[in-house]
N, C-alpha and C positions, 0 to 999 in steps of 0.2 A: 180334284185339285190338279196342277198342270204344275211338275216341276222341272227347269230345264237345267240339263246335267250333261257335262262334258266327259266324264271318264267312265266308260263302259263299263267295267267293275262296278260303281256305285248305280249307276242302272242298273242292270242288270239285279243287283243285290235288294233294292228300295223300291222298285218299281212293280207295276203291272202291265205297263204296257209301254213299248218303245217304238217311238217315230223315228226312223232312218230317214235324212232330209239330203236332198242334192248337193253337186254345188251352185251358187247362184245362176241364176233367180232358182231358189229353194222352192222344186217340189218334194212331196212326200214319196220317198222310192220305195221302203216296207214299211210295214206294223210289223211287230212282233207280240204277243200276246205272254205275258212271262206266266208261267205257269211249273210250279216249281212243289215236290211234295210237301217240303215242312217249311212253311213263310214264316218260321218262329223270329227267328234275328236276323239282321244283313248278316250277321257273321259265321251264320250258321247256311244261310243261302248259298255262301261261297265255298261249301264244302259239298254242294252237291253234285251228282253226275249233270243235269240240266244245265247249274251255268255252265262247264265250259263248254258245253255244244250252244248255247246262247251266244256266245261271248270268240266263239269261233264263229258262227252264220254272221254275228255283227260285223265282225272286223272284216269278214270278207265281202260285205256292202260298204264299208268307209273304204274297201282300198280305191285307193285314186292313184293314178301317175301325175306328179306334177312336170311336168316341162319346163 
């Protein structure tokens, strides 16, 4: 299933796998492969050492400079 998700938190949290896309024309810049010890809850996903090193490599493939 293919779900598209704007807040990197809920990624990060719900997923398996995260496509970082350009900006237009959108190509794919990373995969990320989430992989994380205990997939038991999102809410539990958020308390691990993995997201925030997820959730920091993300944020540092969305940064963009807008002019």
């Amino acid at each position: 299933m293919i779900t598209f998700i704007s807040y990197i938190c809920e990624a990060i949290s719900l997923s398996d796998r995260i496509v970082v896309l350009t900006k237009r024309p959108a190509e794919i810049k990373y995969i990320y492969e989430i992989k994380m010890a205990n997939k038991s809850t999102p809410i539990n996903n958020r308390k691990t050492p993995e997201f925030n090193t997820y959730y920091d490599m993300i944020w540092r493939d969305l940064d963009v400079h807008i002019q």
